[in-house]
C-alpha positions as CSV (number, residue, x, y, z in Angstrom):
1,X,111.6,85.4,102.9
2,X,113.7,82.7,103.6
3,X,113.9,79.8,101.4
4,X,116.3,77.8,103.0
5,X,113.5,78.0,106.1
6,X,110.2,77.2,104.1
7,X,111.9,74.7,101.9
8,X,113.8,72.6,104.8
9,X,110.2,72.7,106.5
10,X,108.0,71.7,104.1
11,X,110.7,68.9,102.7
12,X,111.3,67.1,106.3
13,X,107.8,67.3,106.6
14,X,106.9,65.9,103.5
15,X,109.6,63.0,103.5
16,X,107.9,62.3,107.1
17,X,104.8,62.4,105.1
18,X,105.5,60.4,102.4
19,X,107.2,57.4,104.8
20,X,103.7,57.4,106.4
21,X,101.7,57.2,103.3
22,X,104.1,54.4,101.6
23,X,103.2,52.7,104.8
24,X,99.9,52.7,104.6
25,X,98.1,56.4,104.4
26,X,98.5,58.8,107.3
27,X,94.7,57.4,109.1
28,X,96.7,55.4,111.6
29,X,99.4,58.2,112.9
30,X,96.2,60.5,113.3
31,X,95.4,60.3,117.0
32,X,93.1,62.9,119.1
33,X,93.7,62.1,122.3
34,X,97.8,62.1,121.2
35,X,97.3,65.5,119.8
36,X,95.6,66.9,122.9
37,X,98.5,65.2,125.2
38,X,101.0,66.3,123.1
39,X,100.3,69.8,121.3
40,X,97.6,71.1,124.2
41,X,99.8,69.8,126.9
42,X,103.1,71.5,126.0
43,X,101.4,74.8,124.4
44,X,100.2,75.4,128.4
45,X,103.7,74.1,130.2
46,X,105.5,76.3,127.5
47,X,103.2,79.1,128.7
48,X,103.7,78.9,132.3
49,X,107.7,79.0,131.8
50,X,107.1,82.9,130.9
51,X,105.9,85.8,131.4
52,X,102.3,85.8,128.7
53,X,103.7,88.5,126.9
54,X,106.8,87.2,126.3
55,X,105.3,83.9,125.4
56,X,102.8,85.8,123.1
57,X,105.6,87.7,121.3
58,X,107.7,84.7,120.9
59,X,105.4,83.1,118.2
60,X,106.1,86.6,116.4
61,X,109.7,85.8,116.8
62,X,109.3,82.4,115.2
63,X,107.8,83.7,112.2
64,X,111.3,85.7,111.8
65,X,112.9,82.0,111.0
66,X,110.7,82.2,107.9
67,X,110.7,86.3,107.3
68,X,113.4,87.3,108.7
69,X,114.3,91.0,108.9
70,X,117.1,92.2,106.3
71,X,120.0,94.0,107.6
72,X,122.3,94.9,104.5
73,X,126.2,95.6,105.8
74,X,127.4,96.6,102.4
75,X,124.6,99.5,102.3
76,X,125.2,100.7,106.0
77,X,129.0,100.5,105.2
78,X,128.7,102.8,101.9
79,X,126.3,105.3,104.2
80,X,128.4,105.4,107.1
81,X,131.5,107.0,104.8
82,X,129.1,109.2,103.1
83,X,127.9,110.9,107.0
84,X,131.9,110.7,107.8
85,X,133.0,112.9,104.5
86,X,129.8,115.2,105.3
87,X,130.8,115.9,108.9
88,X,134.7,116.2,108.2
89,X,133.4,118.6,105.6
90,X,130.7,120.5,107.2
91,X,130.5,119.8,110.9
92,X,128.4,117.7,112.8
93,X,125.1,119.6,113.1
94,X,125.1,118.8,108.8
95,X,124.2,115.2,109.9
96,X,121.1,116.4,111.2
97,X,118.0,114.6,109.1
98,X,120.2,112.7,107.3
99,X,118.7,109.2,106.0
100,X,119.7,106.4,107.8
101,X,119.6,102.5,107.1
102,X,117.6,102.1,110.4
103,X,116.1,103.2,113.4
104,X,119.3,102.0,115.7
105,X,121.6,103.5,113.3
106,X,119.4,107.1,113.0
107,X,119.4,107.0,116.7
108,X,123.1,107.1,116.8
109,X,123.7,109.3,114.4
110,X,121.3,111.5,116.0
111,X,123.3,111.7,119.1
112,X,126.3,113.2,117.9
113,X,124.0,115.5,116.2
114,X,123.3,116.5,119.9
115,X,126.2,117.0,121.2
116,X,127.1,113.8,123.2
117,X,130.6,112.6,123.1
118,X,132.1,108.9,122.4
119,X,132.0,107.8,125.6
120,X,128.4,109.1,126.2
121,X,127.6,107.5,122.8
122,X,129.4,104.0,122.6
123,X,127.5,104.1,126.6
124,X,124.3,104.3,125.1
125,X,124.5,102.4,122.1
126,X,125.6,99.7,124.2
127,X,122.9,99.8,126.2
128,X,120.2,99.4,123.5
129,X,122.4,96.6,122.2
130,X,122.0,95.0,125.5
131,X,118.4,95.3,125.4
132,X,118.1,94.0,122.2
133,X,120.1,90.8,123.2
134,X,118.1,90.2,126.3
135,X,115.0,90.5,124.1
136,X,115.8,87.9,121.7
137,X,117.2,85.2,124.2
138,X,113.7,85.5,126.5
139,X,112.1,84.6,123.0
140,X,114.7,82.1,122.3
141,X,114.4,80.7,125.8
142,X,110.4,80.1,125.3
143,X,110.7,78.3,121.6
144,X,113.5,75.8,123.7
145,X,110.9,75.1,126.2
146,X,108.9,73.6,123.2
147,X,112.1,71.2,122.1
148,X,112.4,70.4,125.9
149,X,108.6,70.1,126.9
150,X,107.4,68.4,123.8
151,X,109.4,65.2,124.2
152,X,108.3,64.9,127.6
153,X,104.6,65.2,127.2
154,X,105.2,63.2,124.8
155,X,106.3,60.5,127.5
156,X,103.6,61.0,129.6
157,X,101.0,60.4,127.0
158,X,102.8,57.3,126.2
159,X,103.0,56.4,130.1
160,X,99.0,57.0,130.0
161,X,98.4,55.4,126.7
162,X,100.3,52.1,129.0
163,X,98.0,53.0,132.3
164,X,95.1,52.1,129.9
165,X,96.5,49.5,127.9
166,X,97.2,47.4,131.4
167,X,93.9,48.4,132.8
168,X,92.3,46.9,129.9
169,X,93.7,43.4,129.1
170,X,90.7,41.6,129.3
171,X,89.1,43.6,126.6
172,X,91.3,43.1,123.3
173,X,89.5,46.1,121.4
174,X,90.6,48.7,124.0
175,X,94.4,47.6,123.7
176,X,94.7,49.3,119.9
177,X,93.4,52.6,121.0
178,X,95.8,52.5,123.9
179,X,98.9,51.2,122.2
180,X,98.1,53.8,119.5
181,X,98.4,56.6,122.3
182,X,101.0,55.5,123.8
183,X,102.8,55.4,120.9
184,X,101.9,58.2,119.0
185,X,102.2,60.8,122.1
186,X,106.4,59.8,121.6
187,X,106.0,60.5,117.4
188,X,104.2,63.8,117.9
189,X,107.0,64.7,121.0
190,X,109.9,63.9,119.0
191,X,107.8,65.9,115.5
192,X,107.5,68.8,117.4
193,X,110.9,69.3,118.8
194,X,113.3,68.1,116.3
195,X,110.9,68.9,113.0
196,X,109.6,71.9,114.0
197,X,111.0,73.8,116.9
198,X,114.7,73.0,117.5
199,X,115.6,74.6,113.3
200,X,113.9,77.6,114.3
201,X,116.0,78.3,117.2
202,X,119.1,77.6,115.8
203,X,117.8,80.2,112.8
204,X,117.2,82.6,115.2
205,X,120.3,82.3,117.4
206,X,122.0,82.9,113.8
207,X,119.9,85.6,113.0
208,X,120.6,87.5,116.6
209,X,124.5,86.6,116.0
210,X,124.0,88.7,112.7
211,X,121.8,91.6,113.9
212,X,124.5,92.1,116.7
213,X,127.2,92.1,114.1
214,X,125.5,94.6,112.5
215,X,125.2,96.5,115.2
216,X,128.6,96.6,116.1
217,X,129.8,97.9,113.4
218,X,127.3,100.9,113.3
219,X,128.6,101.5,116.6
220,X,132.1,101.3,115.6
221,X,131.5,103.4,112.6
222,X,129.7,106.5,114.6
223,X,132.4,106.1,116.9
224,X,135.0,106.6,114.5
225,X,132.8,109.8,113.1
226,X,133.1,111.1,116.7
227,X,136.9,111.0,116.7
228,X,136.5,112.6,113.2
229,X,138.4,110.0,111.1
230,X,139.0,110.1,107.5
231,X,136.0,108.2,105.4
232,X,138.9,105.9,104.1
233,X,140.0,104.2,107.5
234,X,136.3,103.8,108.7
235,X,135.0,101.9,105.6
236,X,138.7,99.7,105.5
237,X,137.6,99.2,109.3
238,X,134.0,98.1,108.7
239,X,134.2,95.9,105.8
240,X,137.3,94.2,107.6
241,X,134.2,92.3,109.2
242,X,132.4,90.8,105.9
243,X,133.3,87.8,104.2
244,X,135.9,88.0,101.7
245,X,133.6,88.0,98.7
246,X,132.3,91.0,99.7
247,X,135.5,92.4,101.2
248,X,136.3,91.8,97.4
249,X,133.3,93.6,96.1
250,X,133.3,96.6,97.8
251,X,137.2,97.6,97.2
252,X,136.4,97.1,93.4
């Protein structure tokens, strides 16, 4: 769980929250017809922007902002030179049903078990990197067309809350309910694009820049197994890539 995630969401909305309470309790910024516009609106112009089950899977992506999947390097590091001292010792056929960290790493490990060389291996390993990169951005891709969509529904709704408002001068009591649209369609725009959707891009750009990282360097490290280097030189080459703390940590 990420508590940089839950807190930063529940503390912009709450000091949102409390501005509207200060000002007079949240009745007046509650607005059916503004809701409708605004959430119903973009939900169905967000859904016709993708394929449905992309757009399906990328509300599972979103809850990754909030859970996001743990990829320890310090761990992967510490098994990688354990598989390189077994096969320098033993071979590569004694890699065979050894643990792994994960499924991308145990797939990669399980291809030098079979035989295939580091071209054929750094060939496929890219290729599932690939994948996983295209998969992310089409998820990343939909939750923008929220922080793009939003906003503009949000004008619309405003532009119809107007329509109304001018069609009904003569009647004083219709004018409230219409300003209240048209301005509340632009509050619930700008909410859901800059409260709500925008973070959780930019936490899952970050998280994809960190997974492919990862990645990387378990493809870097079976790579070096293939060539058969010493355990030494691959774990100096992998943690070159973590901060210095734990650059720090691990040579202790």
């Amino acid at each position: 769980m990420d508590l940089a995630s839950i807190i930063g969401f529940i503390g912009a909305c709450g000091m949102i929250a409390g501005a509207m309470i200060t000002g007079g309790g949240l009745g007046p910024f509650i607005d059916t017809p503004s809701l409708l516009i605004v959430g119903g609106g973009t939900f169905f112009a967000v859904m016709y922007t993708a394929p449905l089950p992309t757009f399906l899977g990328s509300f599972g992506a979103m809850s990754k902002a909030f859970l996001p999947p743990v990829k320890k390097k310090p761990e992967m590091i510490e098994r990688m030179v354990e598989l390189a001292g077994i096969a320098r010792k033993d071979g590569m056929m004694a890699l065979d049903g050894q643990e792994c960290p994960d499924k991308f790493f145990e797939k990669g490990l399980q291809l030098l078990v079979d035989g295939a060389d580091e071209s054929k291996l750094i060939d496929q390993m890219k290729k599932e990197l690939k994948a996983m990169k295209s998969r992310h951005e089409a998820n990343q891709n939909c939750i923008k067309a929220w922080v793009d969509l939003a906003p503009a529904m949000g004008m619309i709704g405003t532009l119809i809350g107007l329509v109304l408002m001018l069609g009904n001068m003569s009647d004083p009591k219709a004018i409230g309910p219409a300003m209240a649209v048209a301005l509340l369609t632009t509050l619930y725009g700008a909410f859901f694009a800059n409260v709500v959707f925008a973070p959780i891009v930019t936490k899952l750009e970050g998280y994809t820049a960190d997974e492919v990282l990862y990645r990387e360097m378990v493809i870097e490290g079976l790579k070096s197994i293939a060539r058969g280097e010493s355990p030494r030189n691959i774990q100096d080459a992998l943690v070159s890539n973590l901060p210095p703390k734990l650059q720090a940590q691990m040579a202790g």
